[in-house]
C-alpha positions in Angstrom: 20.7 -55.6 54.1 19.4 -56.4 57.6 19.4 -60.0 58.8 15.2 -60.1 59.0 12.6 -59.8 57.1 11.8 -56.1 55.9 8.6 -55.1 57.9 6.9 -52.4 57.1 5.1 -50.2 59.7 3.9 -46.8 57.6 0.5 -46.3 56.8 -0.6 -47.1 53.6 2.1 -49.7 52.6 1.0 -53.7 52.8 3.4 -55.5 54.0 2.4 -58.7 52.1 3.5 -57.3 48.8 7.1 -57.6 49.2 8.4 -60.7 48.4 10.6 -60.8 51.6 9.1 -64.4 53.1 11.2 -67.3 51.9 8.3 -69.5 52.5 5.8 -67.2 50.5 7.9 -67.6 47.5 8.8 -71.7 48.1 7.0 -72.3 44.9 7.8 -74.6 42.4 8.6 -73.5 39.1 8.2 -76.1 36.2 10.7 -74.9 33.3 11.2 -76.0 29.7 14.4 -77.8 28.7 16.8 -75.2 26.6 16.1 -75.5 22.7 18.6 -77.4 20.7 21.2 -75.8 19.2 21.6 -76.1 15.4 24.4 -76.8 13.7 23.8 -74.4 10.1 27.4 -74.5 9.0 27.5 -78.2 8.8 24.0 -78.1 6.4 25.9 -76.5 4.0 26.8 -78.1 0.8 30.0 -77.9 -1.0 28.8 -75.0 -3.4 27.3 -73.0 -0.9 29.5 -70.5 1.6 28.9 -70.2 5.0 28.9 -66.2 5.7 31.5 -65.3 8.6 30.0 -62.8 11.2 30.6 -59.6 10.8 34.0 -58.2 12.4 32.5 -55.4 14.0 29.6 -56.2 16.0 26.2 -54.3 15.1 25.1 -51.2 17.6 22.6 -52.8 19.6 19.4 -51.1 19.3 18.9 -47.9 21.7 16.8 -49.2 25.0 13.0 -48.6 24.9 13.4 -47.6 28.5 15.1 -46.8 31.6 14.7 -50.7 32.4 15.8 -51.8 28.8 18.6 -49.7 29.7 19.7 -51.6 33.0 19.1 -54.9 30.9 21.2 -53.8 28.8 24.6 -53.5 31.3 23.5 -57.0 33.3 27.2 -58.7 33.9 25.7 -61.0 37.0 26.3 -64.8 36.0 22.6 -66.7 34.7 21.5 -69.1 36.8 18.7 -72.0 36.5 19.7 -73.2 40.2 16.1 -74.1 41.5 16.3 -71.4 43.5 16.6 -68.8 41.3 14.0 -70.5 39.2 11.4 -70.6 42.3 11.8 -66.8 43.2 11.1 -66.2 39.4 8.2 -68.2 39.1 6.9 -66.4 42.4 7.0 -63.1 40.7 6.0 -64.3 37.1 2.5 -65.3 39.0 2.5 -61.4 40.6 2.7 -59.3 37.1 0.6 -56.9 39.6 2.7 -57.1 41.9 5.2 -56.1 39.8 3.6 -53.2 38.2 3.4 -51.5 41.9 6.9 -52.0 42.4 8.1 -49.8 39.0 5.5 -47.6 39.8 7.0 -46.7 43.7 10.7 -47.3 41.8 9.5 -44.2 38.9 10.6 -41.4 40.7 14.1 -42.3 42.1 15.2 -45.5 39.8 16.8 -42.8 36.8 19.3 -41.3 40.0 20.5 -45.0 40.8 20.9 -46.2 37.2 23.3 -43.3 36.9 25.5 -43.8 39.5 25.2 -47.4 39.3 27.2 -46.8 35.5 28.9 -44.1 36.3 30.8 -46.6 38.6 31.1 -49.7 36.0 28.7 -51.5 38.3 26.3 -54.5 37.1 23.3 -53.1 36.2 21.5 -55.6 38.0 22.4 -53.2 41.4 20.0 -50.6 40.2 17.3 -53.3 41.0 18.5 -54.1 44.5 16.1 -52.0 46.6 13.3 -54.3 44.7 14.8 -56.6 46.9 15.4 -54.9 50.1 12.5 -52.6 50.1 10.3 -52.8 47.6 11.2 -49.6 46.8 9.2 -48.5 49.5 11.2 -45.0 50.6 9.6 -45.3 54.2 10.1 -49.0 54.7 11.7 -49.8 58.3 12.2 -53.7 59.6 12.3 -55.1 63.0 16.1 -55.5 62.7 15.9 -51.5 62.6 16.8 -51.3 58.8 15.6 -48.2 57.4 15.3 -46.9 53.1 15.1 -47.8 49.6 18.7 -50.0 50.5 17.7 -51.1 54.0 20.3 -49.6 56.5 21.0 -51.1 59.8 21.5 -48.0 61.6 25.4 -48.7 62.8 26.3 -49.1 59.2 24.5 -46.1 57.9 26.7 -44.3 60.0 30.2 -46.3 58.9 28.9 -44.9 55.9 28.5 -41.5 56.2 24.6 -41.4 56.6 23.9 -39.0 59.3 20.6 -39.9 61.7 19.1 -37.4 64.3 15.8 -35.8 65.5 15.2 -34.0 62.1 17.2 -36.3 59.6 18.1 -39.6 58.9 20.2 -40.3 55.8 18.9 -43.8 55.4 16.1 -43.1 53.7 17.5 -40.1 51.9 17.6 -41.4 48.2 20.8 -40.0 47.0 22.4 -40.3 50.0 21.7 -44.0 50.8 22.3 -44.5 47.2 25.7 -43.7 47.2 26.5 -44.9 50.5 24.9 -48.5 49.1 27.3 -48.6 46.3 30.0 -47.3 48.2 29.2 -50.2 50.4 29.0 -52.9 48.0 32.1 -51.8 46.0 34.0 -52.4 49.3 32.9 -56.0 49.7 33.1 -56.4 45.7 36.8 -56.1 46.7 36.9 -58.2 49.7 35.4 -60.7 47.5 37.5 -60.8 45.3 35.1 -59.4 42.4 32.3 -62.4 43.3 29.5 -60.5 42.9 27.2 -62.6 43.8 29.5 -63.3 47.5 28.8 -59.8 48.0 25.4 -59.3 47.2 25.2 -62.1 49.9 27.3 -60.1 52.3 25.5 -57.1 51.9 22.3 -59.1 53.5 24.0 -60.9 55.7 27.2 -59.4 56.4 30.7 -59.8 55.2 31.8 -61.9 59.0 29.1 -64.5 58.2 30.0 -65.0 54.4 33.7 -64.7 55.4 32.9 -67.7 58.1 31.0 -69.8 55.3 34.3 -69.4 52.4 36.3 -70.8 54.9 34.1 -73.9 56.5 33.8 -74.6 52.9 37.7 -74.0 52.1 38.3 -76.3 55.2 36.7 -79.0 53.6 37.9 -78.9 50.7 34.0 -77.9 48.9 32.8 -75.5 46.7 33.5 -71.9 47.9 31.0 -70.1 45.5 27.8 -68.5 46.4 25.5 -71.8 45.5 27.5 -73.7 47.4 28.2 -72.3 51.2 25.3 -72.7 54.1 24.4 -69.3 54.6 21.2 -67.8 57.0 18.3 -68.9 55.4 17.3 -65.7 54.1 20.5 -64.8 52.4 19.7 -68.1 50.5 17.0 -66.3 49.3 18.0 -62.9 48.6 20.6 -63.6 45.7 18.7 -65.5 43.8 15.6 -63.0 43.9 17.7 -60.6 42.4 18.8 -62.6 39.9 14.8 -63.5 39.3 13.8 -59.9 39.4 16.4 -58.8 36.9 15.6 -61.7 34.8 12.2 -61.4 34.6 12.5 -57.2 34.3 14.9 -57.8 31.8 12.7 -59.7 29.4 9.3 -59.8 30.5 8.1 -60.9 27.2 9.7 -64.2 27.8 7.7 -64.7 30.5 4.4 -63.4 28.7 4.4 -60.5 30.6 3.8 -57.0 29.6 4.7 -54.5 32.2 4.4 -50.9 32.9 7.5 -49.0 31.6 9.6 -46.1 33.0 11.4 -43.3 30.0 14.6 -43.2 30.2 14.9 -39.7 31.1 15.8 -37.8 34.5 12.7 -36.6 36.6 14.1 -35.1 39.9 16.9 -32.3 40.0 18.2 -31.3 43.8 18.0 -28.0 44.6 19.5 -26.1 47.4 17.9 -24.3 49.9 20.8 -22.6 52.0 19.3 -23.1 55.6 16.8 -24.7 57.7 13.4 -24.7 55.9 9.8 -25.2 56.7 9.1 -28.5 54.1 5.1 -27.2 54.2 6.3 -24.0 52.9 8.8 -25.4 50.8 6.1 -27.2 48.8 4.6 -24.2 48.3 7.3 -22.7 46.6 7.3 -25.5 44.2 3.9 -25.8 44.0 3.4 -29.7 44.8 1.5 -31.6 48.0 3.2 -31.8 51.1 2.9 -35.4 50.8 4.8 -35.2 47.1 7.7 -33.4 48.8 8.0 -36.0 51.5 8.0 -39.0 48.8 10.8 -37.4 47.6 12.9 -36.4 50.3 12.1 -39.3 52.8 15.4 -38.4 55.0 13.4 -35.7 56.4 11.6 -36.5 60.1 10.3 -33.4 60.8 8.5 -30.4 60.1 11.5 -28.4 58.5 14.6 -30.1 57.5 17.6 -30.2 59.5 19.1 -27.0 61.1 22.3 -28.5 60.6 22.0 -29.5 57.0 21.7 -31.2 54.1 20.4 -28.0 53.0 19.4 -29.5 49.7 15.8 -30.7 48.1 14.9 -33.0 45.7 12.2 -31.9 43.7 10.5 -32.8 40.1 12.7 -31.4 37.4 9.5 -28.8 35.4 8.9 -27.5 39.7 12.8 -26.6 39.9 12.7 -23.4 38.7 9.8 -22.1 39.9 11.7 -23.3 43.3 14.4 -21.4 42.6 12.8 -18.6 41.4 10.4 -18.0 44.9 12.5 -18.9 47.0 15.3 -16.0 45.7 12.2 -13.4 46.0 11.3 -15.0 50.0 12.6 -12.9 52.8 15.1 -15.2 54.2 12.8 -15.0 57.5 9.9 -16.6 55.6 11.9 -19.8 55.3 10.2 -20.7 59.0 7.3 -19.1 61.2 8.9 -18.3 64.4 7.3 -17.7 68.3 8.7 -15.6 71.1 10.1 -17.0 73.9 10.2 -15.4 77.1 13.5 -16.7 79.0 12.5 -17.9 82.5 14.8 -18.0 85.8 17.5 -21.5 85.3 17.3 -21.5 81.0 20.0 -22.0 78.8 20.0 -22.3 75.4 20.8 -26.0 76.0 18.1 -26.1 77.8 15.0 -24.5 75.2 17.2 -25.7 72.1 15.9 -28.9 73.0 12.5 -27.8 74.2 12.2 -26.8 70.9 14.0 -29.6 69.0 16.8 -27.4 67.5 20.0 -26.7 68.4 22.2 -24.2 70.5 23.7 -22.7 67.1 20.4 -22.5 65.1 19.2 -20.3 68.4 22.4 -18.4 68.7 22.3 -17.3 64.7 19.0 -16.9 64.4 19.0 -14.1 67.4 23.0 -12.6 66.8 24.1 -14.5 70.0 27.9 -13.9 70.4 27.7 -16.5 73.3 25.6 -18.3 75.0 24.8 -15.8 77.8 21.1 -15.1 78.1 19.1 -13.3 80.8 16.1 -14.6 82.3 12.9 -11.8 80.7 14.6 -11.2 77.4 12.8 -13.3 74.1 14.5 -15.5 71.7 13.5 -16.1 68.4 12.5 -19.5 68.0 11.6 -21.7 64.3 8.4 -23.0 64.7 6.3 -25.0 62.2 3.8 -22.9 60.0 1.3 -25.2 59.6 -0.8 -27.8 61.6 1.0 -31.3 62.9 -1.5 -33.4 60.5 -0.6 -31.1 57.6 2.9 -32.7 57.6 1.7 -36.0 56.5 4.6 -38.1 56.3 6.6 -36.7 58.6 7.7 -39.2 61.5 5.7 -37.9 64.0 2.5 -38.5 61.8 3.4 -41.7 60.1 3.9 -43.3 64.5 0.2 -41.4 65.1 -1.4 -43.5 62.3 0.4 -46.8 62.8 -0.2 -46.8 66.2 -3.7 -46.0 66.0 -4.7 -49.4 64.3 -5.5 -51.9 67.3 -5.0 -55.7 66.2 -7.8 -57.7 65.9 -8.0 -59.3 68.7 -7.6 -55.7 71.0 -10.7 -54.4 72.8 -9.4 -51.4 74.3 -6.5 -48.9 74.0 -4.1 -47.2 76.9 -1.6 -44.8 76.3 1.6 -45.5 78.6 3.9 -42.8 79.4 7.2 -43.8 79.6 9.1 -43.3 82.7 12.7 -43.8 84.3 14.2 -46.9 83.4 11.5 -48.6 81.1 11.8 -50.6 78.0 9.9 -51.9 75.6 10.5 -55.5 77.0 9.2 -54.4 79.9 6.5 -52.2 79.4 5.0 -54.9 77.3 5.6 -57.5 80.7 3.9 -55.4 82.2 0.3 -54.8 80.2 1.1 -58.7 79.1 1.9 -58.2 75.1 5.4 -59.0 73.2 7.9 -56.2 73.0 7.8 -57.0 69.1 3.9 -55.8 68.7 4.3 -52.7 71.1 7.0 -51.5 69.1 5.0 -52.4 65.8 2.1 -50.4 67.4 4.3 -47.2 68.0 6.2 -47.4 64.6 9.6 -48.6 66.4 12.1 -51.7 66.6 12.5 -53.8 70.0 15.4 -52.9 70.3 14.9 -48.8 70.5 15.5 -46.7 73.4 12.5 -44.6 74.9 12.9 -40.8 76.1 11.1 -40.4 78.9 8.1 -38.8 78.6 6.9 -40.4 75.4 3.5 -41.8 75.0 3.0 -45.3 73.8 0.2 -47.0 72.4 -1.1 -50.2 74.0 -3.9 -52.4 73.2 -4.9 -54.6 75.4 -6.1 -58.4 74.5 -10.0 -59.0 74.8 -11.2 -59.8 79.0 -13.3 -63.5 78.5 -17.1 -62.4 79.2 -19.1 -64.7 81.8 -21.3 -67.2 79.6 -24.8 -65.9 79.5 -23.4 -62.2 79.5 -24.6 -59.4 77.1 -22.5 -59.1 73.4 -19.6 -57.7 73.7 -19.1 -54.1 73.8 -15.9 -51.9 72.6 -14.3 -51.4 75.6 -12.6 -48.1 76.9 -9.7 -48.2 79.2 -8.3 -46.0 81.6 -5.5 -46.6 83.2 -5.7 -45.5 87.2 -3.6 -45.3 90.3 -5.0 -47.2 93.2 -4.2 -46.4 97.1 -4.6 -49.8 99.3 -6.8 -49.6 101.7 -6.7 -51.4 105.5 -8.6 -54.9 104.4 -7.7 -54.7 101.1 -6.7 -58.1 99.0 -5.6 -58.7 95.1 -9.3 -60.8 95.2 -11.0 -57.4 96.7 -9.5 -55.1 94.4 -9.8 -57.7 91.3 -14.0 -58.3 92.3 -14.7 -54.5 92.6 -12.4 -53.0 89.2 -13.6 -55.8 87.3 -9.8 -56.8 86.6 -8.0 -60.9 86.8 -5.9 -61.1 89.7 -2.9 -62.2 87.5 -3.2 -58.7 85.4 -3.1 -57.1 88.4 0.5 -59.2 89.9 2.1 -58.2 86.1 0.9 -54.8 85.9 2.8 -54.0 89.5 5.4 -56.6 89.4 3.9 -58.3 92.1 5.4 -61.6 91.0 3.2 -64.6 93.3 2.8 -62.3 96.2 -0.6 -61.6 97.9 1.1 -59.7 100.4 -0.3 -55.9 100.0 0.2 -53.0 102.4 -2.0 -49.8 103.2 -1.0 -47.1 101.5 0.5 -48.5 98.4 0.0 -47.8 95.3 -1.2 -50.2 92.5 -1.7 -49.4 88.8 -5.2 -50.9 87.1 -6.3 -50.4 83.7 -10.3 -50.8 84.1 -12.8 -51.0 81.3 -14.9 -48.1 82.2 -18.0 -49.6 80.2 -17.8 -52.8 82.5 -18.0 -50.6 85.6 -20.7 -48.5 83.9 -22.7 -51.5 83.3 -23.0 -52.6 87.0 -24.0 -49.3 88.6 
């Protein structure tokens, strides 16, 4: 639903197989003209009796799976616009690509099917996120969109999706879910039951389709979804559905075969009545880590959120082992837990947040009446119970391995530490890289805010190498703090570290001064191995 493309940052997902590019998919699709309709009743001679139709219609035949099933409720209008036909001849030529798709959708497409009948919708809905995510539970764009449905974060929360430090409900699958239909009911109605208006307003928003009816109403056109000038990617994104559901539908048609999904429930939520440690959890159930994660992608951390949902989903044959250990646990094995020693100045504010919990979850956890606290006593504080790396997909890990893959034209890697009154945009000035690969690096969108104190990846473009020079080594950068010295220039300081003047002017905001003074303090990143090779 976010106004740009879906780009996904996690490790382990390729961003070129989601069909999100309108130019990727600007194909041209050559179709067959519609077969001729024959007349039989008027073959007929006089002796012979046509046979009316039956009065009650036959039961259709039971779905051969979950995806017959969703064929089987379609209600959005056909199309053979040329741009419907072009998004389905993209994805007829990608039957693999197709294949990966029901294979992310397998766990989590049985929970939207239901609720996406359960509430009289099309059936084509339940293959939205194909659209918006690829069904890719950890997909995140540059316009900050997070989930299977591809929340902008200040809708998620019009919608009841909470988003903190431990949580965020956009990519919780039965949470997003219903918000998503919740959401596309409520422009159904604005739209007067156009479904196809709405789909269009739930990528582009409802302002911007509104704005389109009436330029169109003005002037006395067309006010239906083929006809308004919309962003060019909402042009896009109703017809793929309509190609994905089309080609889904009846893949035979298209002399496809693809992989199937039974029409059965795989995932039961269970409930886990406080804060618990997800490594431990997945114990309990006996699955990965990883497996647990997959399936409950709203989680960020180490433990889900002190504050709730206090609810897993899990594999349906692992619930009751679930239930079963987790009645026998002490409820103090739900976390590890360290001893903190209350210094002089703490408050619970203060080491709730040290700690990344909250002044409640510390106040229950040691039968606080208040929040008085002396300086020498301990508290009780949840702690993970295993390693950080052993919590694969947790936020933390999935920013560690996106930003540790330089681009191809990096040679050498600093870590920035954020500091009062920084931004993206201008920590990226500064070391002379866009704001949009810095946050791509760090698994972020421009636009976020930093807390100070964070570490940010940064690799620096390749330093040209005098002709005649040895091959090119992998460089290793350290970033140091200079004091000017009487006599010092930029053209000094540049010959002895190695560095181009101009780096030096944008890494201290210099602008086109020369002008330095003894005693101040200039930031350099050096390649090490260059000053190595000279000694």
């Amino acid at each position: 639903m976010a106004t740009q493309p879906v780009t996904v940052s996690q490790a382990g997902v390729d961003p070129a197989l989601a069909p999100r590019s309108v130019d990727a998919m600007a194909l041209g699709a050559a179709t067959e003209s519609p077969p001729k309709l024959v007349d039989i009743a008027s073959d007929l001679s006089d002796e012979q009796v046509a046979i009316p139709p039956p009065s009650t219609p036959a039961t259709p035949a039971a779905p051969r799976d979950l995806i017959g099933r969703i064929a089987a409720t379609y209600a959005l209008p056909d199309s053979d616009h040329p741009r419907a036909l072009r998004e389905r001849t993209w994805l007829v030529k990608r039957p693999d690509y197709l294949d990966r798709v029901i294979e992310r959708a397998r766990p989590y497409l049985y929970l939207i099917v239901e609720e996406v009948e359960a509430r009289g919708m099309p059936g084509e809905i339940a293959l939205l996120p194909v659209v918006e995510s690829a069904f890719q539970p950890f997909a995140y764009s540059h316009g900050r969109a997070a989930g299977l449905w591809q929340f902008i974060p200040s809708t998620g929360r019009m919608y009841g999706l909470k988003q903190n430090w431990w949580y965020d409900g956009r990519r919780d699958v039965k949470a997003a879910t219903t918000a998503a239909l919740d959401y596309l009911e409520k422009l159904n109605r604005d739209f007067n039951g156009d479904w196809l208006l709405s789909l269009a307003a739930y990528n582009a928003g409802e302002g911007t389709v509104m704005r389109a009816v009436k330029r169109n109403r003005k002037a006395g056109k067309p006010i239906d979804f083929w006809s308004l000038k919309l962003p060019r990617e909402t042009t896009a994104y109703v017809p793929k559905l309509l190609a994905v559901s089309a080609v889904f539908g009846q893949p035979e048609t298209f002399g496809l075969t693809l992989s199937t999904i039974d029409d059965t429930p795989v995932l039961t939520e269970v409930e886990t009545g406080s804060q618990i440690d997800l490594a431990r959890a997945a114990d309990l159930a006996g699955i990965s880590v990883d497996e647990l994660y997959r399936l409950n992608p709203g989680f960020n951390r180490w433990a889900t959120d002190p504050d709730g949902p206090h609810r897993l989903l899990l594999p349906l044959e692992r619930a009751p082992t679930f239930r079963t250990e987790l009645a026998a646990l002490d409820p103090n094995g739900l976390l590890h837990w360290r001893r903190h020693k209350i210094r002089p100045g703490e408050n619970l504010g203060v080491i709730a947040r040290r700690y990344h919990t909250t002044p409640a979850v510390l106040r229950q956890v040691n039968q606080l009446d208040g929040n008085l606290i002396r300086a020498g006593h301990h508290l009780l504080i949840p702690i993970a119970s295993k390693p950080a790396s052993s919590y694969v997909l947790s936020a933390n890990q999935r920013q560690i391995r996106g930003a540790g893959k330089p681009p191809k034209s990096g040679s050498g890697k600093v870590t920035h530490t954020v500091r009062s009154g920084e931004s993206l945009w201008s920590i990226g000035r500064r070391y002379g890289v866009s704001s949009r690969r810095l946050a791509g690096w760090n698994s972020m969108a421009p636009g976020d805010t930093l807390a100070i104190g964070r570490k940010l990846s940064v690799w620096l473009p390749s330093q040209a190498q005098p002709a005649g020079s040895a091959p090119t080594r992998t460089a290793k950068l350290q970033s140091i703090r200079y004091t000017v010295r009487p006599g010092d220039s930029l053209s000094t300081i540049s010959a002895r570290f190695k560095v181009r003047i101009r780096d030096l002017r944008r890494w201290n905001n210099l602008g086109s001064s020369n002008l330095l003074h003894p005693g101040q303090k200039l930031t350099l990143h050096v390649d090490v191995t260059r000053q190595a090779s000279t000694r």
